[in-house]
GULUM-231276 format. One record per residue: x, y, z of N, C-alpha, C, O in turn. Coordinates in steps of 0.001 Angstrom, whole numbers, plus 524288, in hexadecimal, padded with zeros to 5 digits. Example, Ala and Ser with C-alpha at 12.3 -4.5 7.8 and 13.67 -1.06 7.14 Angstrom:
833867E9C681E788300C7EE6C81E78833907F31C81E788379C7F30982111832327F73681BA8835667FBDC81BE4832648001E81EBE834618047281F67
//
This chain:
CD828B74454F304CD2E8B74B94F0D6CD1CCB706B4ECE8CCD83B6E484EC78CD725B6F074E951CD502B6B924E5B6CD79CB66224E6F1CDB23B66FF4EA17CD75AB61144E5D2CD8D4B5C084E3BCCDE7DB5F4F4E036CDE3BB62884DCA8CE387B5CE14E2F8CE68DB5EF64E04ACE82DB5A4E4DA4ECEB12B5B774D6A6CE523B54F14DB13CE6FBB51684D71ACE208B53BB4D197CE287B53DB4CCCFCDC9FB55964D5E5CD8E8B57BB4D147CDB2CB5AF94CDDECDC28B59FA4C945CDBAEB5D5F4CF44CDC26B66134CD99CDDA8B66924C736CE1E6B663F4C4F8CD90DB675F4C588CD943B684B4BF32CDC07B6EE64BCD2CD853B70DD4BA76CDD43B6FEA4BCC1CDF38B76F54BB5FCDFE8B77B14B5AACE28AB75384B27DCDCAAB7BFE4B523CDBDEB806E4B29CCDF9FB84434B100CDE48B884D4B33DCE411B853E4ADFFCE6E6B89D94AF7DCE4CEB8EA34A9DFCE4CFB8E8D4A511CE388B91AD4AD59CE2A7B962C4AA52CE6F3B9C9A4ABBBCE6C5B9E204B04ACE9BDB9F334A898CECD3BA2294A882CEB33BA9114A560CE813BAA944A20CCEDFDBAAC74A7A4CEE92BB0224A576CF2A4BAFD74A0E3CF67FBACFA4A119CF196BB2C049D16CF640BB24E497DBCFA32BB5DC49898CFBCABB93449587CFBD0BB4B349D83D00CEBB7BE49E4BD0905BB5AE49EDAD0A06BB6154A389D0A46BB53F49E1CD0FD0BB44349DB8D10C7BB2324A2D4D11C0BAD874A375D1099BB4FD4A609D108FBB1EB4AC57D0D43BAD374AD3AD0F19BA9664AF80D0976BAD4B4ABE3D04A1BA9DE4ABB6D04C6BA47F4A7E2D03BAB9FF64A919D05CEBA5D44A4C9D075EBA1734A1BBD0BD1B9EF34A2D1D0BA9B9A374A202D106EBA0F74A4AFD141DB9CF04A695D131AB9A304AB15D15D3B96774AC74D0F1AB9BE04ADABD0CD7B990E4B459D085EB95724B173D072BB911D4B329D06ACB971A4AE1ED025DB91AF4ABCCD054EB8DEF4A7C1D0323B8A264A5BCD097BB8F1D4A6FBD0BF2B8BBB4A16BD0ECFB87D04A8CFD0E7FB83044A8C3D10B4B89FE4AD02D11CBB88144AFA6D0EFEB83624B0B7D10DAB7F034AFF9D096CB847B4B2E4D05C7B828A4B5DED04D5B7D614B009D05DEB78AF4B006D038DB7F484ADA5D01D6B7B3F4A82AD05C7B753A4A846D0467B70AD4A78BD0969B76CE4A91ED0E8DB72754A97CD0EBBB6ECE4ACF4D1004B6A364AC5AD0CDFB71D24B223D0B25B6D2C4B6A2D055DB6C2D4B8B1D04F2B6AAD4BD3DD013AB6CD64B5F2CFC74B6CBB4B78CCFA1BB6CA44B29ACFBABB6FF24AF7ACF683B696C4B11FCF1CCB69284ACE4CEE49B6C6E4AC3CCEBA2B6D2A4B02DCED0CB6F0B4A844CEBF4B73404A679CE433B71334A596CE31FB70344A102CE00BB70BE4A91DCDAF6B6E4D4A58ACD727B72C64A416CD6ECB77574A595CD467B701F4A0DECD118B74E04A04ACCDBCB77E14A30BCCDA9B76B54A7B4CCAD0B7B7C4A1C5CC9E5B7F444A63ECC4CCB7AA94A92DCC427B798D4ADCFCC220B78F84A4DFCBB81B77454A725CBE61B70FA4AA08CBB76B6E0E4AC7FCC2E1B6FEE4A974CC32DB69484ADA0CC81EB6ACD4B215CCAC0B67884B46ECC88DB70254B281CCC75B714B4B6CACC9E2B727D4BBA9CC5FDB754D4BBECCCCABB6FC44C090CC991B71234C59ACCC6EB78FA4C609CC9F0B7C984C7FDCCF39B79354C4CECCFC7B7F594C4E5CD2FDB82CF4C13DCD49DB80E84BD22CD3F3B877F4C268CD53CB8A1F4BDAECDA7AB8DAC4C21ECDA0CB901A4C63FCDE48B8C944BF46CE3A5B90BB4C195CE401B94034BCA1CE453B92504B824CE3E6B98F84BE26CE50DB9DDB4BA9ACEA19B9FFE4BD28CEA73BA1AA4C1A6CED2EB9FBA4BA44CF029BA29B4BA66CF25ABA6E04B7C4CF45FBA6CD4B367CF1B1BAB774BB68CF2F6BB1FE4B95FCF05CBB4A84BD4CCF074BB29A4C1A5CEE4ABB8594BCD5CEC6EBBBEC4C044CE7B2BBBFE4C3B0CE5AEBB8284C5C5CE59EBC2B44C41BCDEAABC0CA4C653CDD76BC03C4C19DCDB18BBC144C125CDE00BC2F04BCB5CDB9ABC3404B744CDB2FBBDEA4B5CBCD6E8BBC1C4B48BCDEFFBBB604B5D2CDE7FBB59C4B45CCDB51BB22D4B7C0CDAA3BAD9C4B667CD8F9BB4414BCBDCD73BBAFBE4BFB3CD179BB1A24BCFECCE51BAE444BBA2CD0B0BB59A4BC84CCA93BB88D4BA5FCCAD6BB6BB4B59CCC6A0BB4BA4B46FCCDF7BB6804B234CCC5EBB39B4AC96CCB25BAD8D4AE63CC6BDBAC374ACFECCE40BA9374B165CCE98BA4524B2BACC801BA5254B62ECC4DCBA1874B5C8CC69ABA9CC4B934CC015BA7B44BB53CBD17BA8F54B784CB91FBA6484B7FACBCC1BAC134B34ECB8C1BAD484AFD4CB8E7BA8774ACC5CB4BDBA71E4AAC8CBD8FBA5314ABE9CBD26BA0BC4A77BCBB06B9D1F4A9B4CB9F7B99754A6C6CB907B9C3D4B13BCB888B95EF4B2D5CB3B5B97FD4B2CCCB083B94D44B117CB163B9D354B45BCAD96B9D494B678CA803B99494B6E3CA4CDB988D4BA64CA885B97A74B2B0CA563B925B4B1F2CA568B8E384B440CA156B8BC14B4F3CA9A6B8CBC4B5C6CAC71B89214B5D9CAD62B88534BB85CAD9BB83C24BD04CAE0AB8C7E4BF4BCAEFEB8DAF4C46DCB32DB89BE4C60ECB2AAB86104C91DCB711B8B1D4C3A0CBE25B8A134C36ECBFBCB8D9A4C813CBFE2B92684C844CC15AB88894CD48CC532B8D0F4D106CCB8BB8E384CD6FCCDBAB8B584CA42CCD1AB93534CF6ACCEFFB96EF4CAA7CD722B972B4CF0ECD7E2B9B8B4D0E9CD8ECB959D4CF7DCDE2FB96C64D396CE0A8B989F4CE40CE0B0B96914C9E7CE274B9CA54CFE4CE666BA2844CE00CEA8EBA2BE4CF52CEB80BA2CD4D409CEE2FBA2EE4CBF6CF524BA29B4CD4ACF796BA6F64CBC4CF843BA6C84C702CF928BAAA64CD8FCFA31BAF704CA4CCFE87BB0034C835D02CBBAF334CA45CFD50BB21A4C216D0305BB2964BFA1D007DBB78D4BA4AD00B5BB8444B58ACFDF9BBA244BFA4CFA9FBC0294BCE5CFE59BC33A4C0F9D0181BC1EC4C45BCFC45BC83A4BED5CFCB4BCE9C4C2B4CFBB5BCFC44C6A7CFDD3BD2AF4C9D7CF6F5BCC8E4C6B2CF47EBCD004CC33CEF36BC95F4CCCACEB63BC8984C9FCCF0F7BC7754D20BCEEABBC11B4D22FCEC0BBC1034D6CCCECCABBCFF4D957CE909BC4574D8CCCE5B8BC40D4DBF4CE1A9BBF244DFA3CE0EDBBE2B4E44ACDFC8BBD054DA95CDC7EBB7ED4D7D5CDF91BB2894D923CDD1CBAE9B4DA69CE6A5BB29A4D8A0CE8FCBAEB94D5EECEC0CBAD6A4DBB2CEBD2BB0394DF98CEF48BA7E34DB29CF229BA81B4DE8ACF95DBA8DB4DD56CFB22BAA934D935CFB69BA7C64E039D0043BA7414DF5DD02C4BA4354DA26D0155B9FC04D90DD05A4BA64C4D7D9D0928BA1134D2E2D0CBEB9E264D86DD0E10BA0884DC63D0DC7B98344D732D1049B95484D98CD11E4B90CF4D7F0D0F00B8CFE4D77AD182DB90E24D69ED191CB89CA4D51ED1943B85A74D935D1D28B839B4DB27D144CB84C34DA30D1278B80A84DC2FD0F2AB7C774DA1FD0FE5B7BC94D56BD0AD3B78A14DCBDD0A58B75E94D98CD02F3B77424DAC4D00CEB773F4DF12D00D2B78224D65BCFBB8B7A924D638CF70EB78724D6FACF31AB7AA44D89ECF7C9B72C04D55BCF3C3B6FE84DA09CF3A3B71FA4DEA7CEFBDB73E04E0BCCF81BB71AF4E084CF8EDB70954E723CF60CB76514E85DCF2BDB76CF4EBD1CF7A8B7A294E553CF520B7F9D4E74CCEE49B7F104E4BFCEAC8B81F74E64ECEDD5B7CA44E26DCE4BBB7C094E12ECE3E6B79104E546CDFFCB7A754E7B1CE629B754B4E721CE58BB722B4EA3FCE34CB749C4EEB6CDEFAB735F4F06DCE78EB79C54F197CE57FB7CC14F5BACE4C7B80F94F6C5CE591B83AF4FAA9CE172B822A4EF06CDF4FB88704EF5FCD9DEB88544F0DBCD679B85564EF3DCD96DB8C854F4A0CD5D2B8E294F4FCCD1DBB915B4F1D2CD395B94FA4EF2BCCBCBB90324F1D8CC7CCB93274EDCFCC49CB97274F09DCC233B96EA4F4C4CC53CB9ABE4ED58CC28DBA10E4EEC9CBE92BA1AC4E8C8CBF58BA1CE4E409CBACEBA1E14EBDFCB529BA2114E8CDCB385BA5154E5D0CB4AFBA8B34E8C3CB1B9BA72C4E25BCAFC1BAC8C4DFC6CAAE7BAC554DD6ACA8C6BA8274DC5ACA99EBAF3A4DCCFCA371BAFD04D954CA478BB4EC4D56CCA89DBB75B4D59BCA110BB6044D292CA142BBA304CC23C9D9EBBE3F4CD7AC9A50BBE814D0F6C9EE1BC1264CA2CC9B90BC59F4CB12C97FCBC54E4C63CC9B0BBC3F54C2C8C92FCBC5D24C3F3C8C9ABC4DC4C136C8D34BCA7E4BEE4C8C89BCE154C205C8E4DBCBA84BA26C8DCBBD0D24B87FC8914BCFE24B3E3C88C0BCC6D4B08FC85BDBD4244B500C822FBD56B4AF6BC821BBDBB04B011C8132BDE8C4B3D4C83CCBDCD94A96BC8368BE2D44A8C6C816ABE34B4A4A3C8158BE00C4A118C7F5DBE7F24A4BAC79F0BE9684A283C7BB1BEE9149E62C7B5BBF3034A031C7D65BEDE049951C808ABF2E149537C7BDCBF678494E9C7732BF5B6495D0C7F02BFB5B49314C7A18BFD6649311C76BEBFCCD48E35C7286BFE9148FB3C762FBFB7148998C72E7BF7FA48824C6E1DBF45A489D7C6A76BF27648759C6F80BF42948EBBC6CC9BEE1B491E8C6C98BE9FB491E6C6985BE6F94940CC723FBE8E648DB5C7475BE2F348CC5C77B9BE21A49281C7A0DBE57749508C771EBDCBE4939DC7982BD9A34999CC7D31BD6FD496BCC7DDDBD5454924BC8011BD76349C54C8440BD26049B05C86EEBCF3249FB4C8707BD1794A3F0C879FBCD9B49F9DC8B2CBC93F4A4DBC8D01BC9754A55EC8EBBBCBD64A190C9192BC8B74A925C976EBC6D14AABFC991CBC4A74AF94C9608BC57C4B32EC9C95BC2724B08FC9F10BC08B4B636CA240BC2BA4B759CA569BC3854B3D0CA358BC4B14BBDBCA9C2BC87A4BC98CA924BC4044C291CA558BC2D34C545CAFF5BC23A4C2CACB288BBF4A4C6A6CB58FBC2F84C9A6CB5B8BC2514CE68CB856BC74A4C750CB99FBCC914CA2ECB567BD2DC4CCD8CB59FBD4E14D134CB318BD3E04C9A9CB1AEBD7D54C974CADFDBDA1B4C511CAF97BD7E94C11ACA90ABDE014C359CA66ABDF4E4C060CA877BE5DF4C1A9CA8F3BE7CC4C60ACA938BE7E24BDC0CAC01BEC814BC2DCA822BF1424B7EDCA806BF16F4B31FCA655BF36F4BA6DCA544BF8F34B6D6CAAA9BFD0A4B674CADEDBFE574B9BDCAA36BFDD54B31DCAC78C036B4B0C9CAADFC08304AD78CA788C06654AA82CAB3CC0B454ACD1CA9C0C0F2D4AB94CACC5C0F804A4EECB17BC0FDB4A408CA822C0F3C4A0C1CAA64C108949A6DCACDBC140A4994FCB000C1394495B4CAC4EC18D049C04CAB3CC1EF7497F6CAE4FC21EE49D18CAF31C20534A18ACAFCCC2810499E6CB305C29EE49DFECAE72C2B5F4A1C4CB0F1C2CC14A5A2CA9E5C2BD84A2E3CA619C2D864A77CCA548C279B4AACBCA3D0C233B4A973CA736C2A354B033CA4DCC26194B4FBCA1FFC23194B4D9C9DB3C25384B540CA19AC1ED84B47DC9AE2C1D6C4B79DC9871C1D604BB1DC9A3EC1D0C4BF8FC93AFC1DB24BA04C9019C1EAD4BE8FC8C84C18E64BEE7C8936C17D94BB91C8DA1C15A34C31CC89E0C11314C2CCC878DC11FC4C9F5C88A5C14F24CD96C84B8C0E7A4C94BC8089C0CCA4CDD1C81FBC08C94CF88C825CC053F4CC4CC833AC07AD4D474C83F8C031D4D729C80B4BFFD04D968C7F6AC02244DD69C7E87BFBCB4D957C7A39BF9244DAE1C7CAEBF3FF4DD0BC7F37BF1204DA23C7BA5BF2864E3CFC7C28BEE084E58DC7629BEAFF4E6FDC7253BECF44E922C76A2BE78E4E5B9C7083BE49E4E735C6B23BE7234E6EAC6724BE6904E987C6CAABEAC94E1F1C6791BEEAA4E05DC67E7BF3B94E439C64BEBF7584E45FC6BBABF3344E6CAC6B16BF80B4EA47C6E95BFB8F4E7DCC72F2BF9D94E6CAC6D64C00B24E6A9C702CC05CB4E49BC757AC07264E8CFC7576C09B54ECE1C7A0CC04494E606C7D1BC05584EB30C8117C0CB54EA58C81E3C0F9E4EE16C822EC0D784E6BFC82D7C10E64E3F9C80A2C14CB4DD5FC819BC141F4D8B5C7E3FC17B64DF9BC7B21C1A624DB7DC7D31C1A184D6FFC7B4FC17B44D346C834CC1DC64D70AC8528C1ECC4D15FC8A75C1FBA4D3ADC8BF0C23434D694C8D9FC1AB14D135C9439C1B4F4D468C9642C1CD84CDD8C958EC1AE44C981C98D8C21044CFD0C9C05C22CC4CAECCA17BC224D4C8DACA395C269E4C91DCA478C1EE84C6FCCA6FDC1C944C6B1CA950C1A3D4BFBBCA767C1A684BB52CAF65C17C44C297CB060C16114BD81CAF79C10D44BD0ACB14AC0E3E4B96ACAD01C0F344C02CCAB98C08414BFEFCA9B7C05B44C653CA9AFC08C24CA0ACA8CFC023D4C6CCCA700BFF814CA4ACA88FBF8B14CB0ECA7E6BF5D84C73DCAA0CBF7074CEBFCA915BF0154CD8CCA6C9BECE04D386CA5CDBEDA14D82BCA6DBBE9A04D014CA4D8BE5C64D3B6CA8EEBE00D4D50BCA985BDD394D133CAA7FBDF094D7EECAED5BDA8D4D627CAEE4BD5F24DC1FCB062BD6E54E097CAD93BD3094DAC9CB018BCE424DE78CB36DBCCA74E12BCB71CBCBB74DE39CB4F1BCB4E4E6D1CB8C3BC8F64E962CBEBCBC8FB4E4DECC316BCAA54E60DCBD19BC69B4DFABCC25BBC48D4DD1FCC374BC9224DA0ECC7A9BC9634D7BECC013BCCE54D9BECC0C6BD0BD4D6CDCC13EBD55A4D9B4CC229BD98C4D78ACC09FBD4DB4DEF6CC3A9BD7EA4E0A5CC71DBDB424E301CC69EBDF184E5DCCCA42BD93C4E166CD223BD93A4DFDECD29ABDAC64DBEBCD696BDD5B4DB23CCE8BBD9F14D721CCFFEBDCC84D1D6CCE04BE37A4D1C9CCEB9BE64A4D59FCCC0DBE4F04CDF0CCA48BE86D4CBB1CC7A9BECB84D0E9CC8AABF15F4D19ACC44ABE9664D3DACC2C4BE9F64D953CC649BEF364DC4ECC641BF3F04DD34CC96ABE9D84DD03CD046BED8E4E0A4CD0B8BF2004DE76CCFD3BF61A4E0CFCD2A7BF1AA4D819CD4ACBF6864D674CD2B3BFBCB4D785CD500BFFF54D83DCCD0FBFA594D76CCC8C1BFF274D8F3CC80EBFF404DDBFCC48DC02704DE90CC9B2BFD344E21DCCB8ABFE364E777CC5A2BFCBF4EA39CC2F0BFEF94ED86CC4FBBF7594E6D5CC05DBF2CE4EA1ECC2BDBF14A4EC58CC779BF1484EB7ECBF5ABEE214F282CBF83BEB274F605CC347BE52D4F3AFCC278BE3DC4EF22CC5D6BE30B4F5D7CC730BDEAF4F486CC438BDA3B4F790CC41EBDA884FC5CCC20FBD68F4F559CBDD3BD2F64F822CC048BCE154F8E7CC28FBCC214F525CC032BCB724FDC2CC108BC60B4FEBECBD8ABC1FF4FBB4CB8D5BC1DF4FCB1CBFB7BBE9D4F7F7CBB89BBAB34F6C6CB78BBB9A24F8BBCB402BBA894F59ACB5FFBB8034FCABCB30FBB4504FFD7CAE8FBB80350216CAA4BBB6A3503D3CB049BBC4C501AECAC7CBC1425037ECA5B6BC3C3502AFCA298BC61B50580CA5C2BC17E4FCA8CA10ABC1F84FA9CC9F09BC69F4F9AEC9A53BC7974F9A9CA344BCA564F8B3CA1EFBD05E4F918CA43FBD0A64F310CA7A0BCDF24F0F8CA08EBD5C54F0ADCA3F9BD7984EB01CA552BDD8F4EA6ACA21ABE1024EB59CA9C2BDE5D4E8FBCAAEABE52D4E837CA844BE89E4E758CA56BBE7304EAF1CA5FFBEC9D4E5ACCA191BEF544E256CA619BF50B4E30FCA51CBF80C4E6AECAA8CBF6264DFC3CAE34BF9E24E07DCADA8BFF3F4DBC9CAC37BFD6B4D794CAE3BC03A54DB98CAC5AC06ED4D737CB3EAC069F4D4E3CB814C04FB4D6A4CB1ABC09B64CF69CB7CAC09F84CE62CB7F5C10694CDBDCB46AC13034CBC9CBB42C11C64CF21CBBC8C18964CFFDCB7C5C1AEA4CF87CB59CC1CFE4CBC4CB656C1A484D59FCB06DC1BE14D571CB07DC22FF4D613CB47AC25434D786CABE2C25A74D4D9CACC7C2B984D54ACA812C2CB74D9FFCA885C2DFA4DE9ECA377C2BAF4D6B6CA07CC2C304DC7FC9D34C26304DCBEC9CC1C23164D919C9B18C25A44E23BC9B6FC28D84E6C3CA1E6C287A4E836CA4FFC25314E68FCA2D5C2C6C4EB70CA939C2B5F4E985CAAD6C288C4EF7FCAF9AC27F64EFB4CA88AC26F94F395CA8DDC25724F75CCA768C1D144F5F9CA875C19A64F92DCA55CC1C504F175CA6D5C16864F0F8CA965C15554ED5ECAA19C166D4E8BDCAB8BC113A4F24CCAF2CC0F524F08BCAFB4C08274EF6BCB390C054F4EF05CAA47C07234EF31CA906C00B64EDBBCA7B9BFEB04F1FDCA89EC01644F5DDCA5B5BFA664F2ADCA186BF6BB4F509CA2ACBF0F04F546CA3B7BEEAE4F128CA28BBED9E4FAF7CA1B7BE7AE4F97CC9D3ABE5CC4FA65C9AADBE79F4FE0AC9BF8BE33B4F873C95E7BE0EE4F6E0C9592BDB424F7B7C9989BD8994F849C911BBD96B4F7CEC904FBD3794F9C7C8FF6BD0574F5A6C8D8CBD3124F283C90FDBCB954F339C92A5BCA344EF8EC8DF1BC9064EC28C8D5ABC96F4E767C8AF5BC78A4EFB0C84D3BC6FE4EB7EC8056BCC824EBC8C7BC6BCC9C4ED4CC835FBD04E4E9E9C8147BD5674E855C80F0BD5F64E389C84EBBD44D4E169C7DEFBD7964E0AAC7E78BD7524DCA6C7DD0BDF144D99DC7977BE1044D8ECC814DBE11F4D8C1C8344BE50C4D7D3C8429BE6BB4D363C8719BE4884D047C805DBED334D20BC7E26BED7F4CC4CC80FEBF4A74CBCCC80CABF8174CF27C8292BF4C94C84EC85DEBFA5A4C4D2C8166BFB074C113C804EBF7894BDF5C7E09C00B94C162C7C42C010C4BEAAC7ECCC06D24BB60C7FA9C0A3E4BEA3C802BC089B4B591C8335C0C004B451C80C3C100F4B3A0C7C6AC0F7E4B1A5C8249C14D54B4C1C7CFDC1B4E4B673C8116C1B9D4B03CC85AFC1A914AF4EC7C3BC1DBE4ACBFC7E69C23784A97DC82FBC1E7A4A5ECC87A0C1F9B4A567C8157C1A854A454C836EC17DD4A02CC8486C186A49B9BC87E3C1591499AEC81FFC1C32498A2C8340C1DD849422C888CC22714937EC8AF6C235548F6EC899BC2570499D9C8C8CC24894973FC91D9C253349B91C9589C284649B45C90DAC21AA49F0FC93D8C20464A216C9598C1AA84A102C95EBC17D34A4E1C96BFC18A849C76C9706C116449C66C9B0BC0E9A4A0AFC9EBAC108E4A315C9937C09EC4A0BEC9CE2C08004A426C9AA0C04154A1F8C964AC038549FF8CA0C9BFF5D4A316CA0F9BFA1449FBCCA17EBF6624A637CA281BF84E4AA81CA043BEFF44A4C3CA0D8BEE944A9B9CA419BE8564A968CA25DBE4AB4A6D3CA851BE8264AC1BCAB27BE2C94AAF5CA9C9BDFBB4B0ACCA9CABE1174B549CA895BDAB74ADBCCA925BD5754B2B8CADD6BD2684B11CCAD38BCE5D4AE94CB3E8BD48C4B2C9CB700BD1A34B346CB76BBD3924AD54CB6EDBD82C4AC05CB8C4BCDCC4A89ECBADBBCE384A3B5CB703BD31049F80CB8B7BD5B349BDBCB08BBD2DB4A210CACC8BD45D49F04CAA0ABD8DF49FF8CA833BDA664A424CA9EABDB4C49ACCCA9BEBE0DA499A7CA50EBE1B0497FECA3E5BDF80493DFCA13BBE4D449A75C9C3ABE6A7497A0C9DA2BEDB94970CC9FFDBF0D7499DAC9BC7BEDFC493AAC9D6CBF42149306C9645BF709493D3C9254BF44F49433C9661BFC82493E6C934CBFE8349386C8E36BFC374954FC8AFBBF9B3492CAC8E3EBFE9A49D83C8AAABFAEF49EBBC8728BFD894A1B2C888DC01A84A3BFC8246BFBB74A269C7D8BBFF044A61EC7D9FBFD364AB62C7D8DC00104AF41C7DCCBF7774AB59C7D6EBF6264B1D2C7FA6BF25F4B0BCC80DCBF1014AC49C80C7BEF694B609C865CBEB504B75AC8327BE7CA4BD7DC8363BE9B54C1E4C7FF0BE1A64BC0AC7F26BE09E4C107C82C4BDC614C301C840EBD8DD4BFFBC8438BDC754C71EC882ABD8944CA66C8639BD4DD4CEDDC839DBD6674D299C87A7BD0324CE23C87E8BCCBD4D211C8AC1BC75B4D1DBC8B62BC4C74CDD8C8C54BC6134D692C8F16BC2634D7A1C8C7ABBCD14D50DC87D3BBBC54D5ADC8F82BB9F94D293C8D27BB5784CFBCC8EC6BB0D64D3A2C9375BAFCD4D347C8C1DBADE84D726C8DF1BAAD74DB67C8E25BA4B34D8E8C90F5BA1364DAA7C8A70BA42D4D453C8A46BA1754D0B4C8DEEB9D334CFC2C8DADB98684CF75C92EABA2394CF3EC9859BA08F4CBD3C9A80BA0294CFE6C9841BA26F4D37EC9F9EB9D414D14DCA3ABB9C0B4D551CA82FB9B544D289CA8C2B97E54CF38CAC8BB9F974D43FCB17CB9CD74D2AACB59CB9E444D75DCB4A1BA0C84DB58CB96BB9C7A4D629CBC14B9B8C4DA4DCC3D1B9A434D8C6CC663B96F94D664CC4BDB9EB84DB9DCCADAB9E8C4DA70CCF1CB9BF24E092CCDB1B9BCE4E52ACD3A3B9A7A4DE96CD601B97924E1ADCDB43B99464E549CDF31B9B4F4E368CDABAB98624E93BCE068B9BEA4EAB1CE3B1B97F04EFC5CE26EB94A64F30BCE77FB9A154EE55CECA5B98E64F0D4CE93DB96E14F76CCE48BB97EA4F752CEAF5B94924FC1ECE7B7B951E502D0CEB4FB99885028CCE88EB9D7850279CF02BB9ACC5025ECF1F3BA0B95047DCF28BBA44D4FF42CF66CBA6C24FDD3CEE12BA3EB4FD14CED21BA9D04F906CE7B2BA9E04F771CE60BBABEA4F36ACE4ECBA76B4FAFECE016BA9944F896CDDF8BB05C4F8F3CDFD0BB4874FA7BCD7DCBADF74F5FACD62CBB5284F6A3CD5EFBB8D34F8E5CD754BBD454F7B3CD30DBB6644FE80CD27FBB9D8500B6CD724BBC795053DCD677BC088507BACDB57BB9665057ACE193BBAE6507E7CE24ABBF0D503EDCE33CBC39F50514CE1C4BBD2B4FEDBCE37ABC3134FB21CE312BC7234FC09CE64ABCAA74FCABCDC89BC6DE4FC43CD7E3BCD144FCB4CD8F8BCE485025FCD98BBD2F250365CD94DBCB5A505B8CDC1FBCD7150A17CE1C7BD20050A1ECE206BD6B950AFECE61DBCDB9508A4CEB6CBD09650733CE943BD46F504CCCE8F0BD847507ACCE6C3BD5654FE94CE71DBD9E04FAEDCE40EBDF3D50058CE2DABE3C54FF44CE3D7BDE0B502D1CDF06BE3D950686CE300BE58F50A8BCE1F2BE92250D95CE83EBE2BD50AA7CEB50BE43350FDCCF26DBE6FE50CA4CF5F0BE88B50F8A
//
């Protein structure tokens, strides 16, 4: 993919003990530049670390190759003493786009955010919530009662997604999760894939005193009335993988 005499790198790390001896590694035989004159950014550590390394380029639209020396590396590729040009040289790029959050407190103060994984309601207080599901203005569910709801992306979901026993999505697909989290009623759904330029609205029944707070990825709005979603096509970023480890071989393997 790249000019292997070009290739400027970025190394960004997780502050972990494993991690730091694979970047104190990498530092010794490769030049360390800064983030804004590097043709790319290697994170090394986990998925967590590749999601901190896309929230920091986002500007910047830094392809992002992931080396794992996390828990779980979904995102990342293999650690290898080899020589790391030679592997940018013939990684392949898998595309992504963000998810557009504005939520609405109940106050009626807004606020913004980007989620690269997933947009997350949860439930404040020990009572359920009760929200409204809305795809493209259409009432898709009246009042799902529940301890949360999300919405999450191709890259997101493998995260948070999975755990709640969402669909796992092929990159390239253009589809997004819409999964409940221990849902009560209707008790027959069990989540939804959706077309990527839908734009998909939580509105919260009985807020005062059912609260529910809502995270995009790092960011936390607490105590909220409505939640609108859409794909930001805007933004482009793009992570790097191994020819025999890319994404969608993964999301394949992880379903069998």
């Amino acid at each position: 993919m790249f000019n292997q005499k070009k290739i400027k790198i970025n190394f960004f790390s997780a502050k972990t003990k494993k991690a730091n001896i694979a970047l104190k590694f990498f530092k010794k035989r490769y030049k360390n530049y800064p983030i804004n004159k590097a043709d790319i950014i290697v994170a090394v550590g986990g998925d967590g670390t590749i999601l901190s390394a896309l929230h920091k380029s986002i500007k910047l639209s830094k392809p992002i190759f992931g080396i794992n020396r996390g828990e779980y590396g979904f995102l990342t590729n293999p650690y290898k003493n080899i020589d790391l040009n030679k592997r940018l040289e013939k990684a392949k790029k898998t595309e992504m786009h963000v998810l557009k959050m504005i939520a609405t407190k109940k106050n009626g103060k807004k606020s913004e955010a980007m989620a690269i994984n997933e947009v997350a309601l949860l439930r404040n207080s020990r009572h359920a919530a009760k929200i409204k599901v809305q795809v493209d203005n259409v009432i898709r569910i009246k009042e799902l009662v529940c301890d949360g709801i999300l919405l999450a992306t191709p890259a997101g979901s493998t995260a948070y997604n999975l755990s709640a026993r969402g669909q796992i999505i092929p990159m390239n697909s253009k589809l997004l999760a819409l999964t409940p989290i221990s849902p009560f009623r209707p008790r027959s759904w069990r989540g939804a894939l959706i077309n990527s330029k839908s734009k998909v609205t939580f509105i919260i029944l009985d807020e005062k005193k059912r609260s529910v707070n809502v995270s995009a990825d790092f960011k936390e709005i607490k105590d909220i009335k409505k939640v609108e979603i859409r794909e930001d096509r805007s933004i482009k970023l793009s992570l790097l993988f191994d020819p025999d480890h890319n994404f969608d071989k993964k999301v394949l393997k992880e379903q069998f």
